[in-house]
KELUMPA-187315 format. One record per residue: residue in one letter; x, y, z of N, C-alpha, C in turn. Coordinates in steps of 0.001 Angstrom, whole numbers, plus 500000, padded with zeros to 6 digits. Each point is the difference from the previous one (the first is absolute). Example, Ala and Ser with C-alpha at 12.3 -4.5 7.8 and 13.67 -1.06 7.14 Angstrom:
BEGIN
A513190494310507800499110501190500000500900501200500000 S499650501050499280500820501190500060499230501090500730 
//
This chain:
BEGIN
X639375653738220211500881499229499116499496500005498565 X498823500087499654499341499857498942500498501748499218 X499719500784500580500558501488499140501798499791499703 X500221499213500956501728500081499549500180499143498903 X499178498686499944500162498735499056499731501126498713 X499291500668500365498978500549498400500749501413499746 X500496500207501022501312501017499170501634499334499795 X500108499052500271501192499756499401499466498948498685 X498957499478499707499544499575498321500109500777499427 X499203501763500101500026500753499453501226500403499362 X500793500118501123501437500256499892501157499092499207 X499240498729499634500640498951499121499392500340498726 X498852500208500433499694499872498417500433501693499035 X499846500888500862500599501232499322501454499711499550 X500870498915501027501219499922499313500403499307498846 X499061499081499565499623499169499198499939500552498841 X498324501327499779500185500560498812501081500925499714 X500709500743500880501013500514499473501443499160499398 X500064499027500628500984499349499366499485499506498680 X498884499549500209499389499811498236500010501073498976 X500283500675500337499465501559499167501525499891499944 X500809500025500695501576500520499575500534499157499273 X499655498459499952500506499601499034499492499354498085 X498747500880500367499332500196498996500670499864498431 X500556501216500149500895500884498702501434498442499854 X500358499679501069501249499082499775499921498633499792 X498816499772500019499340498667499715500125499731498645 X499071501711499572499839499667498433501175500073499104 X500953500773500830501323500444499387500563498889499691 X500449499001500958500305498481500582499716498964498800 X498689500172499719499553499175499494500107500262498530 X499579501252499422500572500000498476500824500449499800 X500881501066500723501222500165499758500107501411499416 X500735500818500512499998501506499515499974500020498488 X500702499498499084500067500448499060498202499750498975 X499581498708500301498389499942499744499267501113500515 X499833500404501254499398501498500840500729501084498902 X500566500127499417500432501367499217499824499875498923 X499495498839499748499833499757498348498390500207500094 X499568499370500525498069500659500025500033501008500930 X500626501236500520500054500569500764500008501085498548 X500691500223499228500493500338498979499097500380498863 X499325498544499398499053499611499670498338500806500502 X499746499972500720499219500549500788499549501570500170 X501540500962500168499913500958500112500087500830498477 X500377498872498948500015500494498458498841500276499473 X499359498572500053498508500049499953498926501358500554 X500415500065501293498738500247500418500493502035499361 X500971500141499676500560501558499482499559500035499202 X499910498800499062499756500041498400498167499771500123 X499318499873500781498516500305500147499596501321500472 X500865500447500212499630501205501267500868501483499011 X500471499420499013500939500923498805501193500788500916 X500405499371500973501080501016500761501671499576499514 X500351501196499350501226499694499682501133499396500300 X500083500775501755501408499474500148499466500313501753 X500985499506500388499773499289501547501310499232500423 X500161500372501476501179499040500809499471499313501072 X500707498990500479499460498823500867501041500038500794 X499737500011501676501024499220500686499414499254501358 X500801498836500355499050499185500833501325500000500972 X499488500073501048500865499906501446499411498362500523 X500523499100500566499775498771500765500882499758500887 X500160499826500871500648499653501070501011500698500555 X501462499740499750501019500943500710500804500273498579 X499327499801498570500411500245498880499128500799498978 X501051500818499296498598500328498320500069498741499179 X498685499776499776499679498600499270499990499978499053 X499639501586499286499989500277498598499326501088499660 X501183500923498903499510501234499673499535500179498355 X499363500395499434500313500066498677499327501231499655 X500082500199498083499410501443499894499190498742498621 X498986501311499080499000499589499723499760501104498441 X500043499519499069499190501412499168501848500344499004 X499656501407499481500623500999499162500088501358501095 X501036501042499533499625501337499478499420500375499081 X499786501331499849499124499940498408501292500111498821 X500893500334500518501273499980498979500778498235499971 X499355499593500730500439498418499841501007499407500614 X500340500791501330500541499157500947499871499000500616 X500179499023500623499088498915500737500138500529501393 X498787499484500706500203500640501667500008498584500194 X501134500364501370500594499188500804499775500270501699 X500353498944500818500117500442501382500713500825500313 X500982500621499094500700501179500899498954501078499111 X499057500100499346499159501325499290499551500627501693 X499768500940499888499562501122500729498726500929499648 X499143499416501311498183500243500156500010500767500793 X498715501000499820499296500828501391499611498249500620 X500067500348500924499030499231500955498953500644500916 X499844501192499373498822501054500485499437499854501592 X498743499691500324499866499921501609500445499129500709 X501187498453499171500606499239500774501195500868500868 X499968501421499782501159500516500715499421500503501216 X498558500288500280499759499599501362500857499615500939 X500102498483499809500239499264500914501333500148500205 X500952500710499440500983500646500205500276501093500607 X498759500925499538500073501269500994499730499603501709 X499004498889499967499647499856501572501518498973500156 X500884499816499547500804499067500767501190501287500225 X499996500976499576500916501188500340499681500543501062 X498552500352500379499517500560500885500473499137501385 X499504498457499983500063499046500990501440500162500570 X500736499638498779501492500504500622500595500792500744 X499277501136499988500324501183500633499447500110501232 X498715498991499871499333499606501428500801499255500924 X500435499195499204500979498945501082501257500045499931 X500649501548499726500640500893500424499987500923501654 X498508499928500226499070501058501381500403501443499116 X499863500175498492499983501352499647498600499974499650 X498735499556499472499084500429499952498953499182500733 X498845500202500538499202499175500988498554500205498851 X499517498559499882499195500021498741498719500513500726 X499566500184500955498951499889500883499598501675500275 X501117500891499638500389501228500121499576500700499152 X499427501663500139499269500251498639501300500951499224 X499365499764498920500870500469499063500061501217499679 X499692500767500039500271501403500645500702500392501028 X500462499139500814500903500649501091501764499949499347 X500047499217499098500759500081499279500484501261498593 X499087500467500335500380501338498837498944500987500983 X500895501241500408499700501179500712499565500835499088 X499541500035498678499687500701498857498471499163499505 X499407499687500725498513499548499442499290500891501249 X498769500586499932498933500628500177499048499867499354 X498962498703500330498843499201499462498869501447500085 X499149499914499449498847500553500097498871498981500821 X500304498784499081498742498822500852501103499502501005 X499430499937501063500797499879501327500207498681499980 X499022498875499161500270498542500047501216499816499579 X500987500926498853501080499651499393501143499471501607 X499850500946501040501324499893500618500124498931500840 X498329499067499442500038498241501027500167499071499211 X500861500203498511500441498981498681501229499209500606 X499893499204499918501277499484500987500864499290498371 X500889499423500872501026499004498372499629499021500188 X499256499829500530499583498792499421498627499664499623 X499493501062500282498556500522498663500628499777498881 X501375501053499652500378500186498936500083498618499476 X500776499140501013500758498512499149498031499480499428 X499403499760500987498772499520499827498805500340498872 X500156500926499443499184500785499192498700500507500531 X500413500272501468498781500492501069499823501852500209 X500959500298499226500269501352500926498899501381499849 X499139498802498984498205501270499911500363500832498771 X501262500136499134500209500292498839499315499292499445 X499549500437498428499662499369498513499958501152499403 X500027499017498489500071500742498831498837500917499734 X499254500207500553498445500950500158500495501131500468 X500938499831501336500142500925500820501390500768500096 X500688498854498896501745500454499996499979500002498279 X499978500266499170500348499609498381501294499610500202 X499931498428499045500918499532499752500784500214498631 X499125498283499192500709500158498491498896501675499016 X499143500224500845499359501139499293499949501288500513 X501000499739500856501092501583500477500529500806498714 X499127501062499847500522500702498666501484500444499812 X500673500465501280501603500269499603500613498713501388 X500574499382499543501057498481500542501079501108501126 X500145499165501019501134500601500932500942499565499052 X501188500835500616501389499458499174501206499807501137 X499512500125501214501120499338501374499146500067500943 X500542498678500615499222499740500876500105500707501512 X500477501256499479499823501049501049499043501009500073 X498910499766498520499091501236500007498748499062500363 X499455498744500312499095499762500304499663500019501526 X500925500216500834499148500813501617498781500530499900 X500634501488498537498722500757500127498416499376500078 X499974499075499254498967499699499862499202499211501451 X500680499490501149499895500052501302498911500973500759 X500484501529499406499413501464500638498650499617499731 X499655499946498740498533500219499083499478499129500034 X500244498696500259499008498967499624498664499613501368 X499194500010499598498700499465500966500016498280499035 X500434499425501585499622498506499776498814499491499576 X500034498746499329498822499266499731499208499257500519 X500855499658501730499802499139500806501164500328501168 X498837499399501212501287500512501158501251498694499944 X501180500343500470501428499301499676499727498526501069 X500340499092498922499636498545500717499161499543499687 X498889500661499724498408499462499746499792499297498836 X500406500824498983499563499219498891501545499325498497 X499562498693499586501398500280499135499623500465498645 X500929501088499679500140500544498200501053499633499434 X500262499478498884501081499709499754500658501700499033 X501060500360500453500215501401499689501745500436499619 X500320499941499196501433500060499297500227501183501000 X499910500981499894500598500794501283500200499758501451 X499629498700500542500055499711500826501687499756500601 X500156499505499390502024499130499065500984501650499892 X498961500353498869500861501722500136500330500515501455 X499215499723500596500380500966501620500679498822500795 X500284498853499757500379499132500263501934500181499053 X499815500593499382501340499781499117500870501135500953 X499312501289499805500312501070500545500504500080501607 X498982498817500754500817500032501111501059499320499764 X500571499102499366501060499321499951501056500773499660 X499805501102499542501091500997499792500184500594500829 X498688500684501194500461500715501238500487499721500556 X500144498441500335500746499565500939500889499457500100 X500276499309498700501321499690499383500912500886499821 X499592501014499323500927500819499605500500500008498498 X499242498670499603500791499926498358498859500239499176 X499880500241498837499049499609498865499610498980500407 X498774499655499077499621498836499952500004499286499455 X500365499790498584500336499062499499501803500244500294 X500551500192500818501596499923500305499665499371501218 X498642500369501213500386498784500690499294498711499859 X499274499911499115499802498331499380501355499360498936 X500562500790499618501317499509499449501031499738500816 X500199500681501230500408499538501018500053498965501255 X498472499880499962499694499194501136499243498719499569 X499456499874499066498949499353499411500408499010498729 X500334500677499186500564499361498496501357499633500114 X500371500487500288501619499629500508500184499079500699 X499712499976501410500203498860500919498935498570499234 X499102500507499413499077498813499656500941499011498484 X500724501116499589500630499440498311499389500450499058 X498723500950499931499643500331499101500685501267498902 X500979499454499303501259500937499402498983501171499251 X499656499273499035498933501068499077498595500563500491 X499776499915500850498828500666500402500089501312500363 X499218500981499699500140501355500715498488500209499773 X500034501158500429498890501392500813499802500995498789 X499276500329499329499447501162499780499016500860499900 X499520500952499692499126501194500578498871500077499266 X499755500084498775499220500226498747500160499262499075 X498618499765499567500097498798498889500604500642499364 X500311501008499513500850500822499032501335499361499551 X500850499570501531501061499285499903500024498415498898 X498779499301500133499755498671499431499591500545498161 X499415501366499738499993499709498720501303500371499196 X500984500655501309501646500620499084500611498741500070 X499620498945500365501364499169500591499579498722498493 X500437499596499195500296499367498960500245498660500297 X500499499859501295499817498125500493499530499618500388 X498897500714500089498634499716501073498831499233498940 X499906499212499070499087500105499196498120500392499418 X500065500793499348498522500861499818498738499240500490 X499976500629500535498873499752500808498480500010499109 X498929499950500002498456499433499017498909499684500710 X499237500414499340498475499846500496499212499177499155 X498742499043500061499469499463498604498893500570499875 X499764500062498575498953499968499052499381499651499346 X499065499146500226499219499035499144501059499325499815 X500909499237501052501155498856500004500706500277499590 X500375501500499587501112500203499542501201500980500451 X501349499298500609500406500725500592500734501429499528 X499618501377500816500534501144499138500796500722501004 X501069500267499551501020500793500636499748501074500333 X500037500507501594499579500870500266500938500893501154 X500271501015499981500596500360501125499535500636501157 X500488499171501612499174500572501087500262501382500168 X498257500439500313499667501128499885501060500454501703 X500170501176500259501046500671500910499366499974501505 X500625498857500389499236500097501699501597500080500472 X499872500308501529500811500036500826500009498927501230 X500609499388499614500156498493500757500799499515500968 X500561500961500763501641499854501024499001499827500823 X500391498545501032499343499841500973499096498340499512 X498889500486499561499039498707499428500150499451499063 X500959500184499091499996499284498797500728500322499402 X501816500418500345500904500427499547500987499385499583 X499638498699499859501453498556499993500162499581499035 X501327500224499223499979499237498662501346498579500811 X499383499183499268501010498732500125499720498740498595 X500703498706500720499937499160499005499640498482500476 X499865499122499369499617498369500232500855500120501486 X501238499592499559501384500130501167500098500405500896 X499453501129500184499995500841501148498782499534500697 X498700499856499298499004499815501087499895498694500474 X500473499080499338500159498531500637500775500474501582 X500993500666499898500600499868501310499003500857500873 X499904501224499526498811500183500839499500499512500975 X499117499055499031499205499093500353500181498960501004 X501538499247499930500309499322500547500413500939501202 X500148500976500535500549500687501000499090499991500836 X498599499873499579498836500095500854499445499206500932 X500715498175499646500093499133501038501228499703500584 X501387500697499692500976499807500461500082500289501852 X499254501009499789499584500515501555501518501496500337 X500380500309499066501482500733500354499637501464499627 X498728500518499562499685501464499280499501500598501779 X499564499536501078499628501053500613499658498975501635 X500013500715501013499950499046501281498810499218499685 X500004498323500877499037499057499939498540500832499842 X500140500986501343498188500121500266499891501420498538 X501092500656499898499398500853498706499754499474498873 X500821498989499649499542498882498616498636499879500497 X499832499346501067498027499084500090499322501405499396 X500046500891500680499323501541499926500014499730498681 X501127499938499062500289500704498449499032498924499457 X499678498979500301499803498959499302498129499371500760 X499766501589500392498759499456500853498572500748499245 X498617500026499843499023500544499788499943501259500769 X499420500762499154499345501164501025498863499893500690 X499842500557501039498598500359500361498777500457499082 X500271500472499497498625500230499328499947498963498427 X500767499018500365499740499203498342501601499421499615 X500014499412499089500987498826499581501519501041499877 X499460501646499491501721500298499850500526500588500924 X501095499754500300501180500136501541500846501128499022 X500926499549500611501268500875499691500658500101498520 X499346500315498787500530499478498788499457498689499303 X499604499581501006499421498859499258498623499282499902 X499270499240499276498625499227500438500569499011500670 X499484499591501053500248499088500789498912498897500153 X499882498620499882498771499113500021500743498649499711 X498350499303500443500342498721500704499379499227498584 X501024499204499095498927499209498488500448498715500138 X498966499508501138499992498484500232500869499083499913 X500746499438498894500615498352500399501610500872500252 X499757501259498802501190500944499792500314500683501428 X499225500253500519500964500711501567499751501345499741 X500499500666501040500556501639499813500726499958498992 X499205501593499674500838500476498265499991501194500333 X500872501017500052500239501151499748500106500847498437 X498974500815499505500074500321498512499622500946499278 X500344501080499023499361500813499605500027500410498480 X499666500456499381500017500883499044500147500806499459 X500312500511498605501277501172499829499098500176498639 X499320501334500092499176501034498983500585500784499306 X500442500426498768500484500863499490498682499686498615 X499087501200498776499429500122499285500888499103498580 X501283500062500126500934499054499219500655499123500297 X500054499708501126501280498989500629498687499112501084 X500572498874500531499113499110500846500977499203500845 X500094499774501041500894498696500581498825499443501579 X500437499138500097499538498934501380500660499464500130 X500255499662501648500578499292500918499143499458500753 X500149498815500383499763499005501184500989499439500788 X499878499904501098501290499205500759499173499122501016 X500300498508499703499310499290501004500947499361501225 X499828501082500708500951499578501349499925498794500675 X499072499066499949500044498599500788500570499095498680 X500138500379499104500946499159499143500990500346499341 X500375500917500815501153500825499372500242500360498228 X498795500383499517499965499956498701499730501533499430 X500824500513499042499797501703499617499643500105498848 X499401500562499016499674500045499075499362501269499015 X500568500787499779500195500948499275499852500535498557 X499360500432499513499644500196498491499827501816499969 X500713500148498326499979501352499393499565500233498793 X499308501309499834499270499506498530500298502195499538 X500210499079498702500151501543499300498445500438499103 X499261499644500740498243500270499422499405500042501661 X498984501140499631499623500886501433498623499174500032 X498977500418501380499165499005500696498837500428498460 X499166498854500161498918499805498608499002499034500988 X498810500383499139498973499238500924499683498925499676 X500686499210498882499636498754499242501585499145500738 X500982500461500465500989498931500136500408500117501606 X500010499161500161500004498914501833501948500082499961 X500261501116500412501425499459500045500379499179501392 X499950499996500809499585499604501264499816498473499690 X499382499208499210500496498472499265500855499499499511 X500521501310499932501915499406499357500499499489501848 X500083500828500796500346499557500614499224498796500709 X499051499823500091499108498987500557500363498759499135 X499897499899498785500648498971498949501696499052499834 X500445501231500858501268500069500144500424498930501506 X499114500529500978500086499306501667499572498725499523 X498595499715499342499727499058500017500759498729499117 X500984500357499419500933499210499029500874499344500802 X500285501253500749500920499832501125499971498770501268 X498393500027499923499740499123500798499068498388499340 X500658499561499133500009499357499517498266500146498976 X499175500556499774499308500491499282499984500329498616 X498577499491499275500318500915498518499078501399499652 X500684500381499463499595501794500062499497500098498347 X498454500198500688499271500325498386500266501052499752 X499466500741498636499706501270499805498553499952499833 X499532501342500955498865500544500095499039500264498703 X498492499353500201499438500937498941499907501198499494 X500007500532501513499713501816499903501604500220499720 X500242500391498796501254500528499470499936501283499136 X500889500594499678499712501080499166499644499681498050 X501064498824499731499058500001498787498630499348499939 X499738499250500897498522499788500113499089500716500316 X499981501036500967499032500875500034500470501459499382 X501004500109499203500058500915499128499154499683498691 X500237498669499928499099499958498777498446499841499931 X499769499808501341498324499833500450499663501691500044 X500651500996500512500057501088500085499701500355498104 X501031499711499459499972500343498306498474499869499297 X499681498871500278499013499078499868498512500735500535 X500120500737501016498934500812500661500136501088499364 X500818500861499620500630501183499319498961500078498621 X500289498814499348499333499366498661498548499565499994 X500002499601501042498303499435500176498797501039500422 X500950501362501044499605501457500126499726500962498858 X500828499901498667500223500532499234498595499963498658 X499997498239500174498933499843499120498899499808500595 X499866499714501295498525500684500525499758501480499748 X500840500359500030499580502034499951499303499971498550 X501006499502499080499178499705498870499028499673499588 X499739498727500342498657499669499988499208500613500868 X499912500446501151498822501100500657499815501510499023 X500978500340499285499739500740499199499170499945499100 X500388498659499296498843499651499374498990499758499719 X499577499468501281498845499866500719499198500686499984 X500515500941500856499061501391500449499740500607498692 X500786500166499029499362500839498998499166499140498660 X500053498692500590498655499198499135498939499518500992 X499986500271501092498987500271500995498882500909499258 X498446499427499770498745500860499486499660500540501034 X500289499878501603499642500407501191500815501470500244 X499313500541500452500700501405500210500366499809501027 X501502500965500527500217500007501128499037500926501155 X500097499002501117499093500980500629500945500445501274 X499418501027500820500963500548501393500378499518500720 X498744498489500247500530499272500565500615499297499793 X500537499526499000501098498833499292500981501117500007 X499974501115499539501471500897500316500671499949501285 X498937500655500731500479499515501959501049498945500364 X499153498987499167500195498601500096501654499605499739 X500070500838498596501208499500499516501179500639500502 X499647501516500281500812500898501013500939499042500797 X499756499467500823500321498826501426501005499073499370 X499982499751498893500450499077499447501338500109499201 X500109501686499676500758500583499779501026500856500492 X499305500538501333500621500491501365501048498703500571 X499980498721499795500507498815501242501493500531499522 X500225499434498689501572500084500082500426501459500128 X499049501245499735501030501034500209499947500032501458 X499223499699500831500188500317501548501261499280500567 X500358499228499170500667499154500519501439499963499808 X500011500384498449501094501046500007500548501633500908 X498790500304499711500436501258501338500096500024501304 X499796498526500491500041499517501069500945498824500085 X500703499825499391501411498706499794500811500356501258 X500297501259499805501160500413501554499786500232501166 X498745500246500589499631500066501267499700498482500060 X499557498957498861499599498573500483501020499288500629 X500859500757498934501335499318500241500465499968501244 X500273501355500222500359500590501854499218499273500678 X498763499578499975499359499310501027500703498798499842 X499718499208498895500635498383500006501304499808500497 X501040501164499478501294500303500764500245500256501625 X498767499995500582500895500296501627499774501765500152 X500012500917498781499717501267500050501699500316499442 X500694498920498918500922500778498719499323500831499250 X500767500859499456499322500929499169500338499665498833 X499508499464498951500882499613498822499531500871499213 X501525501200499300499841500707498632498961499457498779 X499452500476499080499465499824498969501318499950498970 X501286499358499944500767499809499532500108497842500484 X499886500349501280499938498588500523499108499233499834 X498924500612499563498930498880499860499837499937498483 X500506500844499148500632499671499058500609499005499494 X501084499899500513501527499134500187499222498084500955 X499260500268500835499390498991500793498784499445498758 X498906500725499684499258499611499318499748500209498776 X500855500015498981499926500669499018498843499297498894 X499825498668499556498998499039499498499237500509500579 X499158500103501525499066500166500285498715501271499576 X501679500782500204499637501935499605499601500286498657 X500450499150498918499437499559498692498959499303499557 X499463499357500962498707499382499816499194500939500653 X500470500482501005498688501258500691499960501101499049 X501338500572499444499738500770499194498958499687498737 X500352498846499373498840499709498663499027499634500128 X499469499446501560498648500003500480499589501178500183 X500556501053500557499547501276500008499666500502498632 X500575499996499304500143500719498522498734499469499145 X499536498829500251499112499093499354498853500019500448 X499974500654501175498701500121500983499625501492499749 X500936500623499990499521501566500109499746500480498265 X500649499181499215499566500059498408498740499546499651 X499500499217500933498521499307499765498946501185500608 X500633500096501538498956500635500308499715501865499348 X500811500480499308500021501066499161499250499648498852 X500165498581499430498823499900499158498836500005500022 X499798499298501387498612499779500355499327501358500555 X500737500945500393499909501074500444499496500607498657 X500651500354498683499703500516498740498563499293499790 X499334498691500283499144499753499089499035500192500972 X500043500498501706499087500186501263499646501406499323 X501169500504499375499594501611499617499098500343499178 X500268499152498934499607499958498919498505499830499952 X499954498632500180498604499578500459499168501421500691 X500387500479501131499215501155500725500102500972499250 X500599500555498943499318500772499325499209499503498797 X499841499412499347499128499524498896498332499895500831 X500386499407501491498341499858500775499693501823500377 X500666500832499764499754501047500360499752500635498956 
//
């Protein structure tokens, strides 16, 4: 009697916090009243743009069995205002779109996720025999022993241009890991994921997400395309930017091929419903939703999405959307039926937390006040400036130094200084493999870490420049000195 008493408490009290958690968001709503929530909601997301120097940006919040509120944020550079109907990449938030095409087709009995993916195209002949045990749902999982080490992605010297020529790359590739074992997160993963959706459909792929997906969901303006190429011809899309010493500069994305992982342009409008479609329960059978909406085995991302448990908040399903110019995040907190969505026309930077817009945003929501962060971009852009300057006139003064130094240099103080001068260039010539490691094993271009770190790459550069100008001096007077003793 005692295990039953102590599982049905359990069982009260789990029902307990979930009902607390669901009415979280409507409490606070309740209590100040939508139009207060949009006025520091508003407030909030102005601010924290105008620290972070990001131009322009759209917002949309899904709550309950309604959109609660969409808005847009910023200019064009010709001086349009963006609005909720403006139109964003939402870059790898289209993931979670590609795996809800696939699922569909699952709970159709046309594709079996468990099944390897190769039996589906009679035109692959692996070399590494591990390829023909990749199943789809490696693919959905980011398990399938691909990475960017072993597959080139964004530093694929010539870009596919349909998503019918990347099979080949099936034949040739020796995995990085056997399929299941380990997770990579790998943009081609989605590609062979897009591609089956065409084998078996029968349609394009962005014709059958316009069909099955955007359509039935309401999303009027949303579509599919192939190459960033498409986002720098299209004129309503607004220019996309990278910063520089806080300053945002117009830049256009460099030419990837994105059908599949990161091919979705949409707007505020559209992704609110989205969003809201995701607790409606009507996109795919009961037990394939849990699936869509579940962790993987090897770690938090499932099918398209991060999946995790953030305490008082409940299950959240959520991800992130990379483009070198463009940025967006989503969160959706399924035990409170709450969606929340952000787009930014300035690409990922290592000084700004976009990921607090939305966190700033929930927590408003839930009756909370939403600071802005210290770590911001004009604050540590200017601590960055500030080091730039403080680098600059140390070089100086060690210059000076050394050559009113009565001490001669000796071999061993050269040695010495060698080390000292080597740090930042090693470190520069070593930025992109660090990177790949800190990344999971991304490969990020020397264009991207560019575009990602650009302040930083300027202070390594004038530490370099200041170090290796010294030690050439000190080198001239090591010389010098040894011949006059000779």
């Amino acid at each position: 009697m005692t295990i039953v008493y102590k599982s049905i408490f359990a069982c009260l009290i789990c029902m307990f916090l979930a009902a607390f958690i669901s009415i979280l968001p409507a409490a606070a709503v309740e209590s100040q009243g939508k139009a207060a929530i949009v006025d520091e909601i508003d407030n909030y997301v102005k601010k924290t743009m105008k620290v972070n120097h990001i131009s322009g940006a759209s917002l949309s919040i899904a709550y309950g069995e309604d959109v609660f509120y969409t808005q847009g944020y910023g200019e064009y550079a010709d001086g349009r205002k963006i609005t909720n109907k403006t139109i964003f990449p939402i870059a790898s938030l289209s993931k979670s779109i590609t795996a809800l095409a696939v699922l569909q087709l699952a709970d159709k009995g046309l594709i079996d996720l468990d099944a390897p993916y190769v039996s589906y195209f009679s035109n692959i002949s692996p070399t590494d025999e591990r390829v023909n045990h990749i199943t789809i749902r490696n693919l959905l999982n980011q398990t399938s022993g691909l990475n960017d080490k072993v597959n080139p992605d964004m530093t694929k010297s010539v870009q596919f241009r349909t998503l019918q020529e990347i099979n080949d790359s099936m034949n040739t590739v020796k995995l990085a890991a056997d399929p299941g074992s380990t997770y990579y997160y790998h943009n081609p993963n989605y590609q062979f994921l897009a591609l089956l959706v065409e084998q078996i459909s029968g349609q394009r792929f962005s014709e059958y997400l316009h069909d099955h997906i955007f359509t039935p969901v309401g999303m009027k303006d949303t579509y599919d395309i192939s190459t960033t190429q498409q986002i720098i011809e299209n004129n309503a899309i607004p220019q996309g930017h990278y910063l520089l010493l806080g300053k945002p500069i117009r830049k256009a994305e460099p030419l990837w091929f994105i059908d599949g992982p990161a091919g979705i342009i949409s707007t505020a409008e559209d992704m609110a419903k989205w969003m809201l479609a995701q607790y409606k329960g009507n996109l795919l059978a009961p037990e394939l939703m849990e699936q869509y909406h579940t962790a993987g085995q090897r770690g938090p991302y499932g099918m398209g999405w991060l999946v995790e448990e953030e305490g008082y908040a409940g299950w959240t399903i959520s991800h992130s959307g990379i483009f070198w110019t463009y940025k967006a995040e989503e969160t959706i907190y399924l035990d409170q039926q709450l969606g929340i969505t952000m787009m930014f026309n300035s690409g990922i930077n290592t000084f700004v937390d976009y990921s607090a817009f939305v966190d700033g945003i929930a927590g408003i929501m839930n009756g909370e006040k939403a600071g802005i962060t210290i770590f911001n971009t004009r604050n540590m852009e200017a601590f960055i400036i500030l080091l730039v300057i403080a680098t600059i006139l140390r070089g100086v003064y060690m210059h000076f130094r050394i050559s009113r130094s009565r001490k001669g240099i000796t071999t061993r103080k050269l040695i010495l200084s060698s080390f000292g001068t080597l740090f930042p260039i090693l470190i520069l010539l070593f930025l992109s493999p660090l990177t790949t490691f800190i990344g999971g094993g991304r490969v990020v271009p020397w264009f991207g870490l560019w575009t990602t770190m650009p302040s930083l790459l300027i202070w390594l550069a004038v530490l370099t420049l200041a170090n290796i100008t010294n030690w050439v001096y000190r080198f001239r007077l090591h010389d010098h000195a040894s011949k006059r003793t000779t």
